[in-house]
PLY file of the C-alpha trace (Angstrom):
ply
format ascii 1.0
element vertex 400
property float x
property float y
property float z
element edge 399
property int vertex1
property int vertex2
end_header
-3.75 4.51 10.45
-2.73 8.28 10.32
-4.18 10.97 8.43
-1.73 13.55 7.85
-2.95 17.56 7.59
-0.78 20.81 6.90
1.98 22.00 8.36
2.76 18.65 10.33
-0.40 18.50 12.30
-2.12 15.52 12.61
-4.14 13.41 14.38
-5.22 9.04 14.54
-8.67 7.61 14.05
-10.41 6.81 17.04
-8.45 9.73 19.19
-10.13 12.34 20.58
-11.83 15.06 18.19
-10.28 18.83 18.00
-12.52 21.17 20.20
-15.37 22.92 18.03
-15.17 26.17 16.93
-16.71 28.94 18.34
-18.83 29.95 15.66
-19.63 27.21 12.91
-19.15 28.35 9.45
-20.12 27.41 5.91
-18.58 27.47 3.05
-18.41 26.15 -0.75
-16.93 25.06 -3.55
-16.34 24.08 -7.02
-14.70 21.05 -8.55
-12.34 20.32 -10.90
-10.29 17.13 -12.50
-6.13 17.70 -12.29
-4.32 18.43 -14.94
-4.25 21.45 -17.82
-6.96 19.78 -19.80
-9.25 19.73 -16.34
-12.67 20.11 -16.07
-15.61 19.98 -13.82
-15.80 16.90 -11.66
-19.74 16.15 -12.25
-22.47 13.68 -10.65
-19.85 12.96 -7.65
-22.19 10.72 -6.06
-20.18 9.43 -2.88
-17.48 10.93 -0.83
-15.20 9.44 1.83
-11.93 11.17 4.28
-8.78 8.61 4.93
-5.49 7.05 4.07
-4.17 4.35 1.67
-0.57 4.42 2.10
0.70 8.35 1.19
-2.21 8.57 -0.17
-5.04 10.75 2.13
-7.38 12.99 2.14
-11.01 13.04 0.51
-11.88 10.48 -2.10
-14.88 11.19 -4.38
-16.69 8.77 -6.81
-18.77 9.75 -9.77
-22.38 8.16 -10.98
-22.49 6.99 -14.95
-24.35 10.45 -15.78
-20.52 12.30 -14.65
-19.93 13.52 -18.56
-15.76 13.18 -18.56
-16.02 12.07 -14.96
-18.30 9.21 -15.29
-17.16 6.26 -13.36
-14.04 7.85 -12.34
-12.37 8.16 -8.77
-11.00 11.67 -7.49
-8.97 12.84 -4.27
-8.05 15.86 -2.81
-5.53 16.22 -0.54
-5.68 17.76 3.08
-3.11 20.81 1.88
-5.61 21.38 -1.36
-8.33 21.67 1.17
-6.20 23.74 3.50
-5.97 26.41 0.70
-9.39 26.40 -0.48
-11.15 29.16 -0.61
-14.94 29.82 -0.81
-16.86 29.56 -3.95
-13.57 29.10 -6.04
-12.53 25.81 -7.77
-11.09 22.94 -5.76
-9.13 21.36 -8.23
-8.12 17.28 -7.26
-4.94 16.34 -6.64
-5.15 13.37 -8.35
-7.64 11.10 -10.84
-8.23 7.31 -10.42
-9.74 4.86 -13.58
-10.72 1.67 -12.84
-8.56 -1.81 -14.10
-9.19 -4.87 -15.00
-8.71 -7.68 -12.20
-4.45 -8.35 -12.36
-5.26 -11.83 -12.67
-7.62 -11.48 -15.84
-10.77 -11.79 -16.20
-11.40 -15.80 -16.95
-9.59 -16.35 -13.51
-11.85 -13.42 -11.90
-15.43 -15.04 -13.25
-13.93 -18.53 -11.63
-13.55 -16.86 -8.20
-16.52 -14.82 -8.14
-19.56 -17.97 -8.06
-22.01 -16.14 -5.77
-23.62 -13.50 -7.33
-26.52 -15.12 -8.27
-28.57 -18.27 -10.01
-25.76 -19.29 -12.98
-27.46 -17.83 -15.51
-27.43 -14.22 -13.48
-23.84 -14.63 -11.93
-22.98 -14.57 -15.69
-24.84 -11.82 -16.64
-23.60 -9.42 -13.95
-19.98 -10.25 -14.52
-20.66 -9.56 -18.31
-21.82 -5.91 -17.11
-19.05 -5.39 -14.85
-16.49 -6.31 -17.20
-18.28 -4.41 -20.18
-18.51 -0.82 -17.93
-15.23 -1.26 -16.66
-13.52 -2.08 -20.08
-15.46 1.29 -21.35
-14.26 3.61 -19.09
-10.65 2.58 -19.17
-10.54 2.66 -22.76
-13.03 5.67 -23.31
-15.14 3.66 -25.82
-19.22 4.16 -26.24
-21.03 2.25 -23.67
-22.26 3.18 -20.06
-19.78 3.10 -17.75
-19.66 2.35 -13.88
-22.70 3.82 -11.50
-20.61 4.88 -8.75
-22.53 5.64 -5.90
-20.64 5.51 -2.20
-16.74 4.81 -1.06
-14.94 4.40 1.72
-11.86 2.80 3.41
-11.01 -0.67 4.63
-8.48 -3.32 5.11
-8.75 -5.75 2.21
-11.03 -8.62 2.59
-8.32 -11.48 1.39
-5.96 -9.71 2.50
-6.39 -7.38 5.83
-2.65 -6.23 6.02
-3.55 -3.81 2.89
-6.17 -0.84 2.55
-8.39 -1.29 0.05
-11.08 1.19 -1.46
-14.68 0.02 -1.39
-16.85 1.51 -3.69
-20.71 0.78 -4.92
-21.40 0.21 -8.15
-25.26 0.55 -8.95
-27.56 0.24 -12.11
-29.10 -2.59 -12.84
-27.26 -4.58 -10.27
-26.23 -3.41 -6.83
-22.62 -4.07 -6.37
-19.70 -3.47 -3.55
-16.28 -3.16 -5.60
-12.69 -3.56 -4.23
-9.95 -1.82 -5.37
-6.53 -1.81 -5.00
-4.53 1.92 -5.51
-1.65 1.95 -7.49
0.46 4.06 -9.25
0.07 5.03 -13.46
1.16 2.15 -15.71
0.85 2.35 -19.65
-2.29 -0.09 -20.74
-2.47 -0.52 -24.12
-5.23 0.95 -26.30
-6.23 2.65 -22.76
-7.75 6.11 -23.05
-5.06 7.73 -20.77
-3.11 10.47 -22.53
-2.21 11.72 -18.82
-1.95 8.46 -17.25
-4.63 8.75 -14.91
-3.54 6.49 -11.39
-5.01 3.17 -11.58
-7.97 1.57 -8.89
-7.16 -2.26 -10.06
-10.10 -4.19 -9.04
-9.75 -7.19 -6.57
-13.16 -8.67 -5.86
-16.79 -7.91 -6.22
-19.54 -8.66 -4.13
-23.53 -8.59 -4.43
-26.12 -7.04 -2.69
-29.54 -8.43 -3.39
-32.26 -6.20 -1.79
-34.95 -7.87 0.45
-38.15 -8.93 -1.19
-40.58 -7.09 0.28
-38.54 -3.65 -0.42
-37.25 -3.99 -4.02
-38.85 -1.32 -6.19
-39.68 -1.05 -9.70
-36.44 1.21 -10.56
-33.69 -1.04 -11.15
-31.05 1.94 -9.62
-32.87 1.89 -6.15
-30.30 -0.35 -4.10
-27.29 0.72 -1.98
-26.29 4.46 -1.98
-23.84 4.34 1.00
-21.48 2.48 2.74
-18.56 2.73 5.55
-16.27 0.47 7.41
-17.33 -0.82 10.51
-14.39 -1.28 12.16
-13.39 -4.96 11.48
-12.02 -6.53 8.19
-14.95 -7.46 6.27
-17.74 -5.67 8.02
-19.47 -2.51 6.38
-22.34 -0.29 7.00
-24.68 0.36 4.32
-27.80 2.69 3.43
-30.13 1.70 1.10
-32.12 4.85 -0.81
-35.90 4.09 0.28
-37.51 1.49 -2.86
-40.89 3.42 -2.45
-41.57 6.40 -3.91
-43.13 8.61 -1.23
-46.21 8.83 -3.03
-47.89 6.99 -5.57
-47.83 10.19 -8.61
-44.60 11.48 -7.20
-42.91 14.05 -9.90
-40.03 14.13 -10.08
-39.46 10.61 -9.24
-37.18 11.93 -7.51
-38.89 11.59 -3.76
-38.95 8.35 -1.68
-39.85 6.45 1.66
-39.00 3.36 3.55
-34.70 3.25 3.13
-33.02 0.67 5.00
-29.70 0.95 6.84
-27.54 -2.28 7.60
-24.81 -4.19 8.56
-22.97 -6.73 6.35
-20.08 -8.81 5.66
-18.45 -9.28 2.64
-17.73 -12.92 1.75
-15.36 -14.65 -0.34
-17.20 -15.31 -4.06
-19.43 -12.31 -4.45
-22.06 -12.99 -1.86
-22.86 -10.02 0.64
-23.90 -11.22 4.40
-26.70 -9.51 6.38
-26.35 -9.30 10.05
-29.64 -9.43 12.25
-28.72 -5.68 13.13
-30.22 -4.40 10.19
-33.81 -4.82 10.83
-32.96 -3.11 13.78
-31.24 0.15 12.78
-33.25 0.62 9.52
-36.38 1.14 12.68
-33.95 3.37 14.29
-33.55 5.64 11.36
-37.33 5.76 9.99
-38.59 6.95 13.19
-36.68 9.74 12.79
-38.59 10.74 9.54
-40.02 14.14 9.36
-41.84 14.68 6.67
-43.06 12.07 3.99
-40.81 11.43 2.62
-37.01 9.84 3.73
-34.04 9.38 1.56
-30.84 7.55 2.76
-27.73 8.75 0.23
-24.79 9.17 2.09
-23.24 7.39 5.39
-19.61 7.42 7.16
-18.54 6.29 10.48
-16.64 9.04 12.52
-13.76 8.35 15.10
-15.85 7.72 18.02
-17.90 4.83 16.23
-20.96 6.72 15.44
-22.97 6.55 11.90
-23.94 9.96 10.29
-26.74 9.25 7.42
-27.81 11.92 5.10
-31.60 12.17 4.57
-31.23 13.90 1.32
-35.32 14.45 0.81
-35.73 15.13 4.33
-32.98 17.42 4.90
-31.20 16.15 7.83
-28.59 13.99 8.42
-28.93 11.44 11.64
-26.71 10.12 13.94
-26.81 6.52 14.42
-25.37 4.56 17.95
-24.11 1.04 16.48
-23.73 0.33 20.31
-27.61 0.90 21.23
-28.79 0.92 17.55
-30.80 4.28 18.55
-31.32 7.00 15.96
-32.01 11.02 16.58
-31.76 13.96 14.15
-28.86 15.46 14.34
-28.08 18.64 11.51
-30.84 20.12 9.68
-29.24 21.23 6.27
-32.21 23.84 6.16
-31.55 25.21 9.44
-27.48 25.25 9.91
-27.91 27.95 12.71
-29.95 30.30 10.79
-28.71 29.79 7.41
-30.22 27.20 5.03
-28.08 25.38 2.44
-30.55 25.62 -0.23
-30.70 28.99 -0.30
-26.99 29.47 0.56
-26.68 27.28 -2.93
-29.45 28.72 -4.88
-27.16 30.00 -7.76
-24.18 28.10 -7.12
-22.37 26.34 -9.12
-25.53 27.00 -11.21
-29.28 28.22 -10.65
-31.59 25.66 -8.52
-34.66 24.26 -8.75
-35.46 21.45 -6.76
-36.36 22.34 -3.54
-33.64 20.16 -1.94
-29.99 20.34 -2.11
-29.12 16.44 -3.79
-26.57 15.90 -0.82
-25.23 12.26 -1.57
-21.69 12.21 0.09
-20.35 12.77 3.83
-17.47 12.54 5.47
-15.57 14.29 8.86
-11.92 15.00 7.62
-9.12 14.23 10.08
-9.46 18.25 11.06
-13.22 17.40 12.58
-14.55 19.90 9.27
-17.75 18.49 8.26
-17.91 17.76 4.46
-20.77 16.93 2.11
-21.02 16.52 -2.01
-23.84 18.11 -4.24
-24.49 15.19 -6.84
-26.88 17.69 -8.97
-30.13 15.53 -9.76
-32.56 16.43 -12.55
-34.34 18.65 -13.65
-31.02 20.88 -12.87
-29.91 22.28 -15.67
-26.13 21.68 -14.60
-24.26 18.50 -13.93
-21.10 20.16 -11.91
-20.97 19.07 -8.18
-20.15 21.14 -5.57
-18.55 20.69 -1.97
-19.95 22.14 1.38
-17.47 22.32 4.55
-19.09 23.24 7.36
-17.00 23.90 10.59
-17.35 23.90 14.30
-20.24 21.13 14.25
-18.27 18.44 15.05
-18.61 16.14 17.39
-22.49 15.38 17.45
-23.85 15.61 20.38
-24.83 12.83 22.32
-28.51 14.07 22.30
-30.57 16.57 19.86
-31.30 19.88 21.47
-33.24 21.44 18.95
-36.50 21.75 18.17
-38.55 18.45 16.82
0 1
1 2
2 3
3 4
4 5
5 6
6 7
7 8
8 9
9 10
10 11
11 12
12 13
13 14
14 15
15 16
16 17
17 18
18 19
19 20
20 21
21 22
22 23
23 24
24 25
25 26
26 27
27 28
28 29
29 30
30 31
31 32
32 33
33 34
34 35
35 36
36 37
37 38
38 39
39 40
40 41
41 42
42 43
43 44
44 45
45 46
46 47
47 48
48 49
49 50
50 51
51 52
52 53
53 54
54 55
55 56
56 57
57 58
58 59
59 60
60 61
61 62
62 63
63 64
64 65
65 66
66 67
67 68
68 69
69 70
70 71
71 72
72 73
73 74
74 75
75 76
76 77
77 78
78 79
79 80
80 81
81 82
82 83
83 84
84 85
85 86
86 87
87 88
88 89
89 90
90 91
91 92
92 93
93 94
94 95
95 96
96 97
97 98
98 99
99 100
100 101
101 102
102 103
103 104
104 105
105 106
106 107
107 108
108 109
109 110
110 111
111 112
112 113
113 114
114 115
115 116
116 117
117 118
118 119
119 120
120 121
121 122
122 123
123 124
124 125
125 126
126 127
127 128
128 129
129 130
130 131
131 132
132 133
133 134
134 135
135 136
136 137
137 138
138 139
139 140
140 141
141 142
142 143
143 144
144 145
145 146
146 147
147 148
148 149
149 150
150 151
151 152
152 153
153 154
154 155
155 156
156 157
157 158
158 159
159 160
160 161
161 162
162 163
163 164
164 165
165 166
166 167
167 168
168 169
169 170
170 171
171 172
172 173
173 174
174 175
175 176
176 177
177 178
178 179
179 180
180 181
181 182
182 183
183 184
184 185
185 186
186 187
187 188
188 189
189 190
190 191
191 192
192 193
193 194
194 195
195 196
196 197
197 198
198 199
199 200
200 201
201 202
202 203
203 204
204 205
205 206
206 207
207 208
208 209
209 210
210 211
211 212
212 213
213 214
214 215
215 216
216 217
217 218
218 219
219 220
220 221
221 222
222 223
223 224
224 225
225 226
226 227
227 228
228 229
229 230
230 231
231 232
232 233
233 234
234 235
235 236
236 237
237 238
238 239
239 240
240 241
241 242
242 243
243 244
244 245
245 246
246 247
247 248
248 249
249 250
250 251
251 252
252 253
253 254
254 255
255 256
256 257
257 258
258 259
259 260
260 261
261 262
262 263
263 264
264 265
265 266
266 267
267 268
268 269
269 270
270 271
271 272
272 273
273 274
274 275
275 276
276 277
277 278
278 279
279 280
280 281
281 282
282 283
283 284
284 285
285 286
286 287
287 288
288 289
289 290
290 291
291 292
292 293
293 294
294 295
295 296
296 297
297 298
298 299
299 300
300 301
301 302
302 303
303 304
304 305
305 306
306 307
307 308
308 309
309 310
310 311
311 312
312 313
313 314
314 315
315 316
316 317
317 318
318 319
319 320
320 321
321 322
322 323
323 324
324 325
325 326
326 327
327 328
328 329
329 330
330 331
331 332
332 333
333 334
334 335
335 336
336 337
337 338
338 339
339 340
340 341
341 342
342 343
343 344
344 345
345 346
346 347
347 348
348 349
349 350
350 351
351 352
352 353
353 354
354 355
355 356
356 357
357 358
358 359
359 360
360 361
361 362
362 363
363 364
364 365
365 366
366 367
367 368
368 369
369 370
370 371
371 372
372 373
373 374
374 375
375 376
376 377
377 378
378 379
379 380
380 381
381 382
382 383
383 384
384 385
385 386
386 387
387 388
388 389
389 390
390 391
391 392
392 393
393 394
394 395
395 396
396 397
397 398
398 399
């Protein structure tokens, strides 16, 4: 798979990374949807770098609070990010809306049986049917939670490259979508045609017992490929709030991160790893409170997880299954992000940046989205590129 950047340079996943810059640098920006009508891409909740056929560069999903952009898929192409410059508008290159299953939905319910007891395998087809018909057709209605994407060979069929995408709230799902071009739809809401992400399959997480939380939107908030068809890495956002009167409820403890294989009729697989990696990654808590919201796998194999409460994001070695802190977003070599971001693209305050999507681009820039949480007054997400970081180092030098 090649990801191609400007001016004909390029490089292949799993090669060796670029050699860091001298000096890292920051910088940020705002988004916006294509077209003349465009406006700001908000709530992106989960960002992702790679290629589906000409197709490349970063892909961004929005949660159900997104305004215009709710539910809707976004990507911006290596040249846009080229010629972006800092704290201007990155505007995508193109706008994805989520389709109905090619094969309709009666023969999609008969294919999906595993997604829970019969009355509840029902019921969560009903709601993914119901938020995907609203968004494509712009009616009243919630639409999709979109909370994480990323790239992988299709599950049925591992000759294509698929987008996988979770869908949260109530249920926690894994959607796969197929990119194609626009086609008319009738009675679709799609003045510009918008390009279509047709879905393909679904499949369910179900949270383990002993770590489901009262909020029904406390399930998966990341997920990459893991190198082999079927088999994804996952972060789960922590089920317990940090402490019992927590305010905002914004603040939690106790995330899990996972390995898992997708299986034919809805039903998601957990692999023995898990128990072991979601140790790996609490022990690496400072603070208390820990917040898993973003993942993705670099070229090398490692896992970088955002601790969005905690302000770092960890490296993860699948290999060992060892954890250390790798980037503190308060302390990016004397400059912290908060305060880089105070007023930008609005005034803050929380007293953490919501970081909730990560991803290494094919130029080894380090990338994360601002999914704005409440009580922010603004909705509009923001990116972060920071240079020079890249690769993490095989073991944390600074101060614990």
């Amino acid at each position: 798979m090649t990801i191609w950047l400007s001016a004909g340079l390029y490089c292949l996943l799993g090669s060796a990374p670029q050699p860091a810059a001298a000096e890292p640098t920051i910088d940020w920006y705002s988004l916006r949807s294509p077209g003349p009508a465009g406006h700001d891409i908000e709530q992106g909740s989960g960002l992702c770098f790679g290629s589906i056929g000409k197709r490349d560069g970063l892909w961004i999903v929005c949660d159900r609070n997104g305004g215009q952009s709710a539910g809707r898929i976004y990507r911006i192409g290596p040249q846009t990010l080229v010629a972006a410059r800092r704290g201007e508008a990155l505007t995508a290159d193109e706008e994805f809306v989520i389709t109905p299953p090619r094969e309709g939905w009666p023969a999609f319910r008969a294919a999906h049986p595993n997604l829970g007891d019969m009355a509840t395998n029902a019921e969560v087809l009903d709601h993914l049917q119901q938020r995907v018909e609203a968004g494509l057709r712009g009616t009243d209605g919630p639409r999709l939670d979109l909370e994480a994407v990323t790239i992988g060979p299709g599950v049925g069929s591992p000759a294509e490259s698929h987008l996988f995408v979770v869908a949260e709230e109530p249920y926690s799902l894994v959607l796969e979508l197929a990119i194609a071009d626009p086609e008319p739809i009738a009675g679709a809401d799609m003045p510009n045609g918008p390009s279509q992400a047709r879905l393909v399959a679904t499949y369910r997480y179900i949270e383990v017992e002993q770590d489901r939380g009262a909020d029904s939107n406390d399930g998966l908030e990341g997920i990459a490929y893991a190198g082999s068809p079927g088999r994804f890495w996952w972060v789960e956002e922590g089920t317990r709030l940090h402490k019992p009167d927590a305010h905002p409820r914004l603040f939690f403890a106790e995330p899990r991160l996972g390995l898992a294989r997708l299986l034919p009729g809805g039903s998601i697989q957990i692999d023995e790893i898990s128990d072991r990696a979601t140790h790996a990654v609490r022990s690496q808590r400072v603070g208390d409170a820990q917040t898993l919201n973003a993942l993705c796998r670099t070229r090398d194999g490692q896992l970088l997880a955002v601790d969005r409460n905690g302000g770092w994001i960890v490296q993860v070695d699948p290999k060992s299954v060892t954890a250390t802190r790798w980037l503190n977003l308060y302390d990016l070599f004397g400059q912290n992000l908060r305060e880089l971001l105070a007023s930008f693209p609005g005034p803050r305050r929380m007293p953490y940046v919501s970081i909730e999507g990560l991803a290494v681009d094919g130029n080894a820039d380090l990338w994360l989205l601002d999914d704005p949480a409440m009580p922010e007054a603004f909705r509009a997400s923001c990116l972060v590129r920071i240079s020079g970081v890249y690769p993490p180092p095989t073991t944390d030098s600074r101060p614990q």
